[in-house]
C-alpha positions, 0 to 999 in steps of 0.5 A: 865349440872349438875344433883340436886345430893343432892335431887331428886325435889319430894322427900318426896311427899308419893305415892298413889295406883292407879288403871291401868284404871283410869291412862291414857297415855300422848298424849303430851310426846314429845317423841311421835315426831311430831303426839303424840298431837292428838292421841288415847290412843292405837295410843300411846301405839302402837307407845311407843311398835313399836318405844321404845319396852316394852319387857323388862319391861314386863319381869320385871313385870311379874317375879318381879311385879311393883317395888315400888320404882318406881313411875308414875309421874301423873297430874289430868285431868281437871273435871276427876277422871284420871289422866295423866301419865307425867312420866312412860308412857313405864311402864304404855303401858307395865302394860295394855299389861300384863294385856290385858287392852282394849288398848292393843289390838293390842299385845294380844299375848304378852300379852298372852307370857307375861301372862304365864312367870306372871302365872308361877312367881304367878302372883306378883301385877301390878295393881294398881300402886304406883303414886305420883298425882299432883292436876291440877297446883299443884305444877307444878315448882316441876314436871317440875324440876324432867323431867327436871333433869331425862330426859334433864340433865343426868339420863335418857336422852330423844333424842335430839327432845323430850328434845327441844319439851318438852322445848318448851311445859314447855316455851309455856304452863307455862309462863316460859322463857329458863333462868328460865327453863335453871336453873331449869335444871342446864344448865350451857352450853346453852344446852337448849337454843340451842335445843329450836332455832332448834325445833322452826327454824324446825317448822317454816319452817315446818309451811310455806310450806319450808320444808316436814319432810316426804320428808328427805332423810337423816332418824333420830332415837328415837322421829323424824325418818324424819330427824336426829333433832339433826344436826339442833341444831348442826348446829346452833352453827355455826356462818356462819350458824346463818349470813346466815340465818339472825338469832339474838344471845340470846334467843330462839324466835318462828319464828326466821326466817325473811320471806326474810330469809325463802328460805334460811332456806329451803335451808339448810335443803335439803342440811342436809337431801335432799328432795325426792319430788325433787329428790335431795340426801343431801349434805352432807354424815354424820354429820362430814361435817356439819362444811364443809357445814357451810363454804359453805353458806358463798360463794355465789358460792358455795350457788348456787351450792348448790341451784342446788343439788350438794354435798358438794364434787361435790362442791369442785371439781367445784370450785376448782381452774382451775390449780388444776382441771387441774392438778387433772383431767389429772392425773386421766385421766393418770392412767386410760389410764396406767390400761386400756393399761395393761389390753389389753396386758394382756387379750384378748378382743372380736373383735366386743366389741372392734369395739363397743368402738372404736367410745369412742376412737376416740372421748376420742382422739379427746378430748384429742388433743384438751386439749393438744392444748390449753395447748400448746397454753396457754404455748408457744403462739399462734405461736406455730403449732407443 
């Protein structure tokens, strides 16, 4: 993806000083993962501290003040004299806690650390707050471009699920279609269209009962702590996965999944991240397999074996040829035989221990005549007797 080198979209648009209490936080910031649409103002301010911290900017606002040069994006609430903060919303949580606005009120003592390093630096001004406005739909394509280009193309990346539900939100909200979106950003690799296919592959599967992000073993960072989001968009691009789930090359589409195809997409999901509910770990160790459980899901051996919760290496190992497994399996049992042997030579073993394992034995023995016997049989004929 490539950055508007030359121009930043609201270049040249003046700022205006707005006050801290007639600006609010953005209950719709996809950073804010699956729960930020309904949220209070201090549910969000919460969650930007616990999740992103603000330490650091309060340590900037109280030696230095509110730096001019970096003004809050903000669109007007409809029928209201506030206005919503688009872009700026770590500064604006961290400007209400230095100044112990009412939505602060559960870090009163940061805001009383903070107070005393802003009293000693005499106090420099952080209320009110340079802000470029934007009226309710005004100029909405110029906002759009400048969080795209900040947060999805280079600058300031957001994490792979705020950048896909932002798309999304841009796409549902403002009538526009990825390729618009996807030039307006500077797309040139199909970053976009990728990231919008997983979110919108997630929340399908979310919405009809196929998958619980609660109940992913496997945990994410940033906006979703569920589930690693961004193994979804990676795995998409393998083209074994998209013909295993049925899904059509091109565009991003809500529900892209047929309903005959929902299982299998449930599927693939336990596999990435497991499912607690179920008792079931994931299949796969790290995001590094995610090309090894691509080549799976085109066996249908191998799918049902994932189906029953095995790993991706207890999935290799069962469908190993039976020369292989043979041949792995007895020299494993070789070496283990070999160290045992030794160590009996070398250290002693209490008497009634030894009586205790010696039911094991016989029946390791047991066994291991039995395997010997049918090798023999398969390598010299059944006439053999030896």
């Amino acid at each position: 993806m490539t950055d508007t080198a030359s121009g930043n979209p609201l270049q040249g648009r003046s700022t205006t000083p707005v006050r801290l209490g007639d600006l609010l936080l953005d209950q719709a910031n996809p950073r804010f993962g699956l729960r930020g649409g309904s949220a209070s103002q201090e549910e969000i301010l919460d969650r930007i501290v616990g999740k992103f911290g603000v330490n650091d900017v309060l340590s900037s606002l109280a030696v230095n003040g509110y730096f001019e040069a970096e003004p809050m994006v903000c669109r007007r609430m409809p029928d209201s004299d506030r206005w919503t903060v688009v872009e700026g919303n770590r500064r604006l949580a961290a400007c209400l806690i230095i100044v112990g606005d009412q939505r602060a009120g559960e870090h009163a003592s940061r805001t009383s650390e903070y107070q005393a390093l802003w009293a000693e630096n005499g106090r420099p001004p952080v209320d009110p707050v340079p802000c470029l406005l934007f009226e309710d739909g005004e100029q909405e394509t110029k906002i759009l471009s400048y969080l795209g280009v900040r947060h999805i193309a280079a600058s300031q990346p957001w994490d792979s699920y705020a950048k896909a539900a932002w798309v999304a939100q841009v796409v549902d909200a403002h009538g526009l279609d990825v390729r618009t979106v996807s030039r307006m950003m500077g797309d040139q690799h199909g970053t976009i269209n990728r990231l919008l296919q997983g979110y919108y592959l997630v929340q399908q599967l979310v919405s009809e009962g196929h998958f619980a992000p609660e109940d992913s073993v496997r945990r994410g960072r940033g906006s979703v702590t569920e589930y690693p989001f961004s193994w979804v968009y990676t795995v998409l691009g393998y083209t074994t996965v998209r013909r295993f789930l049925g899904l059509a090359d091109g565009g991003a589409q809500p529900e892209p999944l047929a309903r005959a195809s929902l299982d299998r997409g449930g599927l693939l999901l336990r596999a990435m991240f497991g499912d607690k509910s179920h008792g079931r770990n994931a299949a796969v160790d790290d995001s590094r397999q995610l090309g090894s459980l691509a080549s799976a899901l085109a066996s249908q051996e191998k799918v049902r074996l994932l189906e029953q919760g095995k790993t991706l290496g207890e999935i290799d190992v069962l469908t190993q040829p039976v020369e292989q497994r043979l041949s792995d399996g007895l020299g494993i049992v070789r070496d283990t035989l070999r160290d045992l042997i030794a160590r009996l030579s070398e250290q002693a073993v209490d008497a009634d221990i030894a009586e205790g394992l010696l039911p094991t034995s016989r029946g390791n023995r047991r066994m291991a005549a039995e395997l010997d016997k049918r090798l023999r049989e398969v390598a010299l004929g059944a006439e053999d007797d030896e």
